[in-house]
Backbone as JSON, one array per atom type, in Angstrom:
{
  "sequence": "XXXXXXXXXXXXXXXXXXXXXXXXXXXXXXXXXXXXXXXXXXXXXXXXXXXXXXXXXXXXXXXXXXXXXXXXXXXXXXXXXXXXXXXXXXXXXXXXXXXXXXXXXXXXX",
  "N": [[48.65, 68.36, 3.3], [49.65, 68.34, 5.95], [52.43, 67.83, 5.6], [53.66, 69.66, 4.44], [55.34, 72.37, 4.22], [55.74, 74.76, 6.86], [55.34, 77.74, 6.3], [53.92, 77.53, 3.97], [51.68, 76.38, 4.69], [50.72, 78.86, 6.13], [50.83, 80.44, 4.03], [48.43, 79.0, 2.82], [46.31, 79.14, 4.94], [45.63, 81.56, 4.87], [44.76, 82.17, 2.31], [42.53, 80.69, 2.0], [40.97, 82.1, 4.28], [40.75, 84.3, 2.65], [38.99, 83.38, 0.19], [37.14, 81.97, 1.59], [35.95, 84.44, 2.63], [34.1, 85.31, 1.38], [30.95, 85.49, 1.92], [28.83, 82.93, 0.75], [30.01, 81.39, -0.28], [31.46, 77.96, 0.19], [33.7, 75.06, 1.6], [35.27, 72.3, 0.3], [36.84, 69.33, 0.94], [38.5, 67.35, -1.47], [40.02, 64.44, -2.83], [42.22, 65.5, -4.08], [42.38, 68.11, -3.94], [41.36, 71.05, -2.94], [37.8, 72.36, -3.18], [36.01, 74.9, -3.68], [33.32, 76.18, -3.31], [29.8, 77.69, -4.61], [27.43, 76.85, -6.05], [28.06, 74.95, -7.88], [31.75, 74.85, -7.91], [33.84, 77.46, -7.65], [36.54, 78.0, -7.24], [39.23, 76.18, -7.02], [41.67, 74.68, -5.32], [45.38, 73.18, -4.98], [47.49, 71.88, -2.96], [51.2, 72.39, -3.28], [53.56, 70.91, -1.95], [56.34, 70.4, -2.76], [57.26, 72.02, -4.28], [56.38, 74.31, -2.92], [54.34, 76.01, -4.0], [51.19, 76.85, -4.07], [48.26, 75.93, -6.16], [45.71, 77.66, -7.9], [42.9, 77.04, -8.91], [40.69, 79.33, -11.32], [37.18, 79.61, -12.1], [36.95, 81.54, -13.97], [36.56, 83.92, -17.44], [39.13, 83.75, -19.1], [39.53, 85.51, -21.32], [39.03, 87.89, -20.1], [40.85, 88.52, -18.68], [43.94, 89.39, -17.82], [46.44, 87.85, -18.54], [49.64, 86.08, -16.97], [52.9, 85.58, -17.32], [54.43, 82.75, -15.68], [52.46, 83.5, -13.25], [49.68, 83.5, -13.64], [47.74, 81.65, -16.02], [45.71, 80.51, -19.05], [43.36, 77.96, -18.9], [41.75, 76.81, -20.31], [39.2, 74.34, -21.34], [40.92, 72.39, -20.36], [39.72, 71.15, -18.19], [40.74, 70.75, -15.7], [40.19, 69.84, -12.23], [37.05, 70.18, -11.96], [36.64, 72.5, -12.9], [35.94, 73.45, -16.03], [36.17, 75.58, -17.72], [38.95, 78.1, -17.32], [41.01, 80.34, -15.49], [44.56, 79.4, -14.2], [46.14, 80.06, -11.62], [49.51, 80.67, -9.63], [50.26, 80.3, -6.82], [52.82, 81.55, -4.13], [53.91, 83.12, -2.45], [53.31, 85.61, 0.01], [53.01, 88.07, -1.4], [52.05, 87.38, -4.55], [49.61, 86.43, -3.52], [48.15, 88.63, -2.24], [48.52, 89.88, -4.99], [46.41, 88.13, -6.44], [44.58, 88.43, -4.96], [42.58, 90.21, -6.8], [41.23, 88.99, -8.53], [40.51, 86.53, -7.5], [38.36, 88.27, -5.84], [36.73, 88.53, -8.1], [35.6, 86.22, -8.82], [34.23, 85.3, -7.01], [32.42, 87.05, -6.48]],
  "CA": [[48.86, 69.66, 3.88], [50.01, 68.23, 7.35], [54.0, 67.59, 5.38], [54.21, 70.74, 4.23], [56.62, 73.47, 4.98], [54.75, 75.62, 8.05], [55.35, 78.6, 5.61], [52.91, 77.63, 2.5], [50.66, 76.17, 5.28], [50.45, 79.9, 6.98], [50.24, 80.99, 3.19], [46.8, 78.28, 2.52], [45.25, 79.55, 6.17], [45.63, 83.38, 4.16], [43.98, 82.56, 1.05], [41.19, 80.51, 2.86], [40.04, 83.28, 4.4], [39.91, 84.81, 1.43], [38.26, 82.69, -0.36], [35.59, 82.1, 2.59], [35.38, 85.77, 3.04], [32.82, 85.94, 0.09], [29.44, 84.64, 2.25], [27.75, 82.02, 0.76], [31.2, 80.01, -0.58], [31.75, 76.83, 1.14], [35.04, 74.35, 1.4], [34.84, 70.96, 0.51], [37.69, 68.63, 0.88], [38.04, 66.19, -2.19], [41.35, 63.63, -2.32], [43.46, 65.99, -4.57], [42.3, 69.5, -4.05], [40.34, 71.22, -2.02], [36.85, 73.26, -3.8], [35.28, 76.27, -2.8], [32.12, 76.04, -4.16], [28.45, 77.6, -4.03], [26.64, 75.31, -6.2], [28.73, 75.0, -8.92], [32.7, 74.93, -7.91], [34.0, 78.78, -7.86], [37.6, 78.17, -7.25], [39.93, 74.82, -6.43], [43.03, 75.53, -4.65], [46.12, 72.07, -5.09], [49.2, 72.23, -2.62], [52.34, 71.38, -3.8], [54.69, 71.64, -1.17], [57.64, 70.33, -3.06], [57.22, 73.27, -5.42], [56.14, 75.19, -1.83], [53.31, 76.85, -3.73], [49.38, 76.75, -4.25], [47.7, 76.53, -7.48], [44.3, 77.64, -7.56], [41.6, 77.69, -10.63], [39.69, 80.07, -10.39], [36.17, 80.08, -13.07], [37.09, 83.46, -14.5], [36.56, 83.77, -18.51], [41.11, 83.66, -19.45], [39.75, 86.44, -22.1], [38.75, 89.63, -19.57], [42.21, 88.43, -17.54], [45.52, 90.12, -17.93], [47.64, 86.92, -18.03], [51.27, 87.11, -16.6], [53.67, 84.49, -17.71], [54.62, 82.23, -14.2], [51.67, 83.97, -12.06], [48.17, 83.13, -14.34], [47.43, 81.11, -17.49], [44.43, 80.01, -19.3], [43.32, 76.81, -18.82], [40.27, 76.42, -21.06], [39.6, 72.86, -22.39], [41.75, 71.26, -20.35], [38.58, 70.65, -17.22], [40.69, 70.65, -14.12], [39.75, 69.67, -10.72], [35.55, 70.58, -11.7], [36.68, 73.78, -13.2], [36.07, 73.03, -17.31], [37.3, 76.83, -18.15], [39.18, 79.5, -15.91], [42.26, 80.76, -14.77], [44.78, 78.75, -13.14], [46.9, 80.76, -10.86], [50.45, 80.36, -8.84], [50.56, 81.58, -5.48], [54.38, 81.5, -3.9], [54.17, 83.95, -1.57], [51.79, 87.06, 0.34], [52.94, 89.1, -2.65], [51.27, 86.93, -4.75], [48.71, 86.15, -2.96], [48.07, 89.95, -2.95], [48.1, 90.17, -6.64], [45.47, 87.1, -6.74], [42.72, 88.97, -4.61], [41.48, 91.03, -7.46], [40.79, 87.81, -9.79], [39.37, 85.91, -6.5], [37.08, 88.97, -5.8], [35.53, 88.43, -9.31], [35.03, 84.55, -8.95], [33.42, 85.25, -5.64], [31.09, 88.4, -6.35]],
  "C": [[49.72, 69.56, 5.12], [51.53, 68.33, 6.59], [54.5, 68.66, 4.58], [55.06, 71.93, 4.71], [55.24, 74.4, 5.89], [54.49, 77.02, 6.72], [54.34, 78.51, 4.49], [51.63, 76.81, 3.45], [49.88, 77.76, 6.04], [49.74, 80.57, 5.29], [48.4, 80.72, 3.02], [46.16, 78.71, 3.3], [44.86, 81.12, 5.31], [44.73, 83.14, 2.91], [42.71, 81.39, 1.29], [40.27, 81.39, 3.47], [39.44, 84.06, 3.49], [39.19, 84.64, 0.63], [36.95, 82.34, 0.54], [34.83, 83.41, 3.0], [33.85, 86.07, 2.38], [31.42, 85.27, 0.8], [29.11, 83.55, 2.24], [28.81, 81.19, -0.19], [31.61, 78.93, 0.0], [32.85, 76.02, 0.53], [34.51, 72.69, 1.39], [36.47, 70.42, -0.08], [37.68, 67.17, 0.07], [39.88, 65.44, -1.8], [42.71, 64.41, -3.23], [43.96, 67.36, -4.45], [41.2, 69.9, -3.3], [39.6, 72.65, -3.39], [36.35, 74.07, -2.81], [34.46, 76.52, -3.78], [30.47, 77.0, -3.54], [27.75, 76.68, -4.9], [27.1, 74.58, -7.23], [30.64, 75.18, -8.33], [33.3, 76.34, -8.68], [35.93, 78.78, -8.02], [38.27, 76.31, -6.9], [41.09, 75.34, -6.21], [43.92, 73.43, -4.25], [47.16, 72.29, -4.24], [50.13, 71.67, -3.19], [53.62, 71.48, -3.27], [56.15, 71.49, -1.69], [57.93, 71.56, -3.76], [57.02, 74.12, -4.74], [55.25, 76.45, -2.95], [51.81, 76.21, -3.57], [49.24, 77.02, -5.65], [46.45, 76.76, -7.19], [44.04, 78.06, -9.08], [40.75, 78.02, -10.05], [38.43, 79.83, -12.08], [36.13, 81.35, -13.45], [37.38, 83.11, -16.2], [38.29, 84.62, -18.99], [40.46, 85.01, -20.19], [39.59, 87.68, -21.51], [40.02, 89.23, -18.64], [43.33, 89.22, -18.25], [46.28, 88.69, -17.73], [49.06, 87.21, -17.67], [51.83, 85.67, -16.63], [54.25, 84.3, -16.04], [53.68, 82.61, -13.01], [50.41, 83.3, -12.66], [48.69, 82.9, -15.64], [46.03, 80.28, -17.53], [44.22, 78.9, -19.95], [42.03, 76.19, -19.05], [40.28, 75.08, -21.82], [40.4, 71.91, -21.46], [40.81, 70.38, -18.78], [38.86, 70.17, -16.09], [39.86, 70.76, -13.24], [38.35, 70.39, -11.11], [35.84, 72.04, -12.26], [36.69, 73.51, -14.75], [36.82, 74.38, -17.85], [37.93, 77.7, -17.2], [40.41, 79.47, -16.61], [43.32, 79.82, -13.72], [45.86, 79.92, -12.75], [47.98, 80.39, -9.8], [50.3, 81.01, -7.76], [52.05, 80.77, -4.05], [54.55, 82.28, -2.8], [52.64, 85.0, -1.13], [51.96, 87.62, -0.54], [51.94, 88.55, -3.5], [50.15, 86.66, -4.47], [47.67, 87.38, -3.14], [47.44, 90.71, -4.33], [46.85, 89.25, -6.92], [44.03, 87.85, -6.47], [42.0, 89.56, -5.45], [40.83, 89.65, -8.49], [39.94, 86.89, -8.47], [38.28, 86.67, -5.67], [36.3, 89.35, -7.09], [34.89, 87.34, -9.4], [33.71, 85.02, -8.16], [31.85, 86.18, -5.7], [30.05, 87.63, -6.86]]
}
């Protein structure tokens, strides 16, 4: 995180909050990705600064999602980062980011 562009570091501080906003979610720092977990892993969030975004999986069942080709795809089966089914999601910008909150206020509820 420290060799990242300041810009997708200001983004990660933005969707931290959001992701901590939900109460009883906690951050745990593993060596590839950081979880946001209550007892069970709710979301994982990967930087990739060369690519200057964030991916995050979120545990959301791909079939009640709206996928959007380059923003969300469903990533069932394949048992990323403690997440065995979900949503993985791009986030590139506050727009994005934006569009994310309604799928990371369903993980979270």
């Amino acid at each position: 995180m420290d060799e990242s562009p300041s810009d997708l570091q200001d983004l990660y501080a933005d969707l931290d909050e959001v992701l901590l906003s939900h109460g009883d979610v906690q951050k745990e720092t593993q060596l590839h990705y950081i979880a946001y977990r209550r007892i069970k892993n709710v979301a994982t969030v990967r930087v990739q600064p060369r690519n200057r975004m964030l991916v995050v999986n979120l545990k959301l069942d791909p079939d009640v999602v709206e996928l959007e080709e380059g923003f969300s795809r469903d990533v069932r089966g394949l048992g990323w980062l403690g997440i065995k089914d979900g949503v993985e999601v791009r986030i590139r910008s506050r727009k994005n980011l934006a569009r994310a909150r309604d799928l990371i206020g369903r993980v979270a509820a």
